[in-house]
C-alpha positions in Angstrom: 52.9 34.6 -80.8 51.7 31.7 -79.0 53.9 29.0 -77.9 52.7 26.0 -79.7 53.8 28.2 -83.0 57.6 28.7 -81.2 60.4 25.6 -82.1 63.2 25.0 -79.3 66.2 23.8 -80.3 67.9 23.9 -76.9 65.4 22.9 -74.1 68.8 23.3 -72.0 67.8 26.9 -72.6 64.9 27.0 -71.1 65.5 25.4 -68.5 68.5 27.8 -67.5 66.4 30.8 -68.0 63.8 29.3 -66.0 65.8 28.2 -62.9 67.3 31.4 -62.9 63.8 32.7 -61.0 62.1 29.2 -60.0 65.3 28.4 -57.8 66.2 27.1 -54.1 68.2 29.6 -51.8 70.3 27.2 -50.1 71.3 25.4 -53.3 71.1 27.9 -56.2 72.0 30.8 -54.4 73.1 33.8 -56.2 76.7 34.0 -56.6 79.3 36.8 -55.8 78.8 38.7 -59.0 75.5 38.5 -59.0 75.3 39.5 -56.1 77.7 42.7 -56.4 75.5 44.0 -59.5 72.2 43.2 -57.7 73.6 45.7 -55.1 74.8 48.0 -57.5 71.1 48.7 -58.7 69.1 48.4 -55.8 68.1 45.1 -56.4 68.4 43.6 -53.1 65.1 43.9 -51.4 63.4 42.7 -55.0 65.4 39.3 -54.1 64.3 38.8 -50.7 61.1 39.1 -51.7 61.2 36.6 -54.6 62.2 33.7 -51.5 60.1 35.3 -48.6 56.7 35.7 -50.6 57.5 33.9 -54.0 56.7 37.6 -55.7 59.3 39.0 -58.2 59.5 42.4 -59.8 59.7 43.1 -63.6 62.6 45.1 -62.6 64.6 41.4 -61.5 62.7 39.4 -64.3 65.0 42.2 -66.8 68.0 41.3 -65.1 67.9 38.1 -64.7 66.8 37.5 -68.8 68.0 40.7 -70.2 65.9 43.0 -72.7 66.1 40.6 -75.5 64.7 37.3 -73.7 62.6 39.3 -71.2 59.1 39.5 -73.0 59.4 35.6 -74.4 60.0 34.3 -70.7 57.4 36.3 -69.3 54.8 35.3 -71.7 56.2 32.0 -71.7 56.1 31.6 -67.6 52.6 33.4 -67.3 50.8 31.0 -70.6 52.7 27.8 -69.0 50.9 28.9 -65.7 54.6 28.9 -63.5 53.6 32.9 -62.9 50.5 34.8 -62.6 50.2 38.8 -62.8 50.3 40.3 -58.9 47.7 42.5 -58.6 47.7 43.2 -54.9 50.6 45.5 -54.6 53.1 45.0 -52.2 54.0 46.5 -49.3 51.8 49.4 -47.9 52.3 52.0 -50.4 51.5 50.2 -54.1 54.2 51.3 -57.0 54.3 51.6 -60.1 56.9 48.2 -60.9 55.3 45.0 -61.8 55.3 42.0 -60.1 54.5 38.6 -60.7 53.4 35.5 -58.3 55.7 32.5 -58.1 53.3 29.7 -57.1 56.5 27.2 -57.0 58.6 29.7 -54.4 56.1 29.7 -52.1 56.6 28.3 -48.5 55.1 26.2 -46.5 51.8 27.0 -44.5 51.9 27.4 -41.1 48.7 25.4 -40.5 49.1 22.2 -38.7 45.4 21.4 -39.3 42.7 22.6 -41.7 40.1 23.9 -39.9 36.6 25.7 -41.5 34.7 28.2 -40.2 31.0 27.3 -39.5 30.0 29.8 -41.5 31.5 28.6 -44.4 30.5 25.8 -46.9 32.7 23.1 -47.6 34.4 20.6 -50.9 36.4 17.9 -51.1 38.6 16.5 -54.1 40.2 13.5 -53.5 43.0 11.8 -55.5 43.0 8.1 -55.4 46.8 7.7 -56.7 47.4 11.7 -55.9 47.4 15.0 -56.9 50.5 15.1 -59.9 52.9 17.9 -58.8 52.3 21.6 -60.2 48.3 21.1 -60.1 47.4 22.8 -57.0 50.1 26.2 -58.5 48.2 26.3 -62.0 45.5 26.2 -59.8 46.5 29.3 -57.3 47.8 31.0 -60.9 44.2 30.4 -62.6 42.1 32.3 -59.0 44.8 34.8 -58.8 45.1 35.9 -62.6 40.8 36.1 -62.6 39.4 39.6 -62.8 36.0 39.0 -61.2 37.8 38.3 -58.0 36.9 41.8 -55.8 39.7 41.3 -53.6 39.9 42.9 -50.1 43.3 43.1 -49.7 45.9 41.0 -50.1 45.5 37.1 -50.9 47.4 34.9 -47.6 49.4 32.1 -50.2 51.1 29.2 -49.0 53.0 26.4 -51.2 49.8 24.3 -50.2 47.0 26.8 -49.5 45.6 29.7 -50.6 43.4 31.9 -48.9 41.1 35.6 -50.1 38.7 37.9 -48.3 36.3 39.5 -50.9 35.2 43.2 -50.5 31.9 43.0 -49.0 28.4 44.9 -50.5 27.4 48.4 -48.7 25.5 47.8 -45.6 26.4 43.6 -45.4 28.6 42.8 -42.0 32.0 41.8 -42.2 33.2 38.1 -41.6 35.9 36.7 -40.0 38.8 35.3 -41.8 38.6 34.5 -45.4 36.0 34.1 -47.6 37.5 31.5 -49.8 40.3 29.1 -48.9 42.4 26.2 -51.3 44.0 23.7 -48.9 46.2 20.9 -49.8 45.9 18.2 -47.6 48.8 15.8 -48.0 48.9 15.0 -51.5 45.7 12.9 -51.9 43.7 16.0 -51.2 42.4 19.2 -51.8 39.8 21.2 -49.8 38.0 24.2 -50.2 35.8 26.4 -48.1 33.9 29.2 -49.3 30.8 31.7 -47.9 27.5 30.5 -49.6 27.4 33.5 -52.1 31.2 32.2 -53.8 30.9 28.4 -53.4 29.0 27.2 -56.4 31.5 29.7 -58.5 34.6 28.6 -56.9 34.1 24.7 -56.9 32.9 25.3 -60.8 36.4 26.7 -61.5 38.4 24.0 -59.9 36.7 21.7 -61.2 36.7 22.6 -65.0 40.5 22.6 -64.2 40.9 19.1 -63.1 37.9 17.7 -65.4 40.3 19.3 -68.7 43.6 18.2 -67.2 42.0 14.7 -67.2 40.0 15.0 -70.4 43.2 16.9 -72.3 46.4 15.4 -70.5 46.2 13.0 -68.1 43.5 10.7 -69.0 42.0 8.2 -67.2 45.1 7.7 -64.9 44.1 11.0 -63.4 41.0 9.8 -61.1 39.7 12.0 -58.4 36.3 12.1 -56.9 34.0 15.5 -55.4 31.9 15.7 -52.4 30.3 18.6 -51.1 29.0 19.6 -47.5 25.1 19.2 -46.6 25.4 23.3 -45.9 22.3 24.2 -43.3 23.2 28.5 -43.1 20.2 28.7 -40.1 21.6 25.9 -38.3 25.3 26.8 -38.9 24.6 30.6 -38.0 23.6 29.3 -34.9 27.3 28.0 -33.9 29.3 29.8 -31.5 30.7 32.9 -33.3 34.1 32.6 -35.0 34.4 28.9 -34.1 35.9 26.2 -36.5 35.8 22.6 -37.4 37.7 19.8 -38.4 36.8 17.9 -41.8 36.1 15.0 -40.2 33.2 16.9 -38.5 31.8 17.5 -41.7 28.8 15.6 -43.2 29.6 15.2 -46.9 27.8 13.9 -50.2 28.9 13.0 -53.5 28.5 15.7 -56.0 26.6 13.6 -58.5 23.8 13.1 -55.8 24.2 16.6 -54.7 21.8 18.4 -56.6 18.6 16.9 -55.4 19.4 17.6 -52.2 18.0 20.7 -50.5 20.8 21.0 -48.1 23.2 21.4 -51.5 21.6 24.6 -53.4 24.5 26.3 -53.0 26.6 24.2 -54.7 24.3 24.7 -58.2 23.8 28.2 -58.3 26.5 29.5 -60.5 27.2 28.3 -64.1 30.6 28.5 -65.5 29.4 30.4 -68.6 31.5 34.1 -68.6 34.4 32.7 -66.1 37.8 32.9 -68.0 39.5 29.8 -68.3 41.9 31.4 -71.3 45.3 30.7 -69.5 44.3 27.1 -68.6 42.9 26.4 -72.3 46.6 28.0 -73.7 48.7 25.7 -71.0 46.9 22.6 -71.7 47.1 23.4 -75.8 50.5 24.2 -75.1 51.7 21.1 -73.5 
């Protein structure tokens, strides 16, 4: 049933159901009880890994919600885009138990400054009056949860970045680091980098996402602007092997003027035709 056909009477309750799996640590640990049971059935290691890596098993979802509410807050959480389908496995030997990304449980990055490979093609959104909370996670939940991504390996997710290698064609070299990367640069910002082949693909999905949220939500109130990178492959190929750059480094154009540049093909060579933007269009008619 989709949620727009579904009446709450108590929006208490879902908010308690929810908080019991988008939750802080250090303030809404678990308590004794919960604690006791969760040991009881082997339950522990499934926690841990809901705070270290924002990823929680189907076996957790049932006890935290119980048989009865399980399948409602699932589809509820996945159509509302607060959890995506994990299709990575986890660990080195892949089960058979389900598990779901968190994009709101993730942690911080690590990175102190973005930095892009030469090899790899630049955009830039920016967000005059900033990016509204919860945009950049749809955003992670809407790349994860999309089949045509041929994953090699498992994505590198931050609460502000995300980052994928793709598996490469027979006989093509290997790159370093990831193919395509999401940064969130303070919150007036996000930046992507992508190889040639996935750019044009990639910036078309992000932004349908923002152009909808604006058109469908937000309205006018939600401005933000696109520039792309002046991407020479020959003369970046010619950079000193694995070595990176800041933005500011970075000769950028406005999108709109874009396309009649030569230096900007690769930003036009993939229509968004056949990419599936089914979970956004049921969040958005869902709000």
């Amino acid at each position: 049933r989709e949620l727009s056909e579904v009446i709450t009477l108590n929006p208490q309750w879902l908010v308690e159901n929810i908080s019991k799996v988008i939750r802080d640590r250090d303030i809404h640990p678990f308590n004794q009880t919960e604690i006791k049971q969760l040991k009881s059935i082997a339950l522990e290691t499934d926690v841990q890994l809901l705070f270290d890596k924002a990823l929680v098993s189907e076996d957790l979802l049932l006890f935290l919600w119980g048989n009865e509410k399980f399948q409602f807050f699932l589809d509820f959480m996945r159509q509302t885009m607060l959890l995506s389908d994990w299709r990575f496995g986890v660990g080195k030997n892949a089960s058979s138990v389900k598990y779901y990304l968190i994009p709101s449980m993730l942690g911080k990055s690590k990175e102190d400054n973005f930095l892009c490979p030469y090899d790899c093609a630049v955009a830039l959104f920016e967000f005059p009056i900033g990016l509204p909370i919860g945009v950049f996670e749809r955003l992670v939940c809407v790349l994860i949860s999309n089949d045509s991504l041929n994953v090699n390996g498992e994505p590198i997710l931050s609460c502000d970045s995300l980052a994928v290698s793709f598996l490469h064609d027979p006989g093509t070299s290997e790159t370093e680091g990831p193919d395509l990367k999401l940064y969130q640069e303070a919150s007036d910002r996000l930046v992507l980098y992508a190889r040639a082949a996935h750019a044009s693909k990639y910036l078309n999905i992000i932004n349908a996402m923002l152009f909808k949220i604006k058109a469908e939500l937000l309205g006018e109130m939600f401005a933000y602007s696109v520039q792309v990178e002046k991407y020479n492959p020959v003369e970046n190929g010619m950079k000193v092997e694995n070595s990176k750059r800041q933005l500011n480094e970075i000769d950028l154009i406005d999108y709109e003027s874009a396309e009649s540049e030569e230096q900007c093909t690769i930003w036009f060579t993939h229509q968004l035709a056949g990419i599936n933007t089914q979970n956004l269009d049921m969040f958005l008619s869902d709000i």
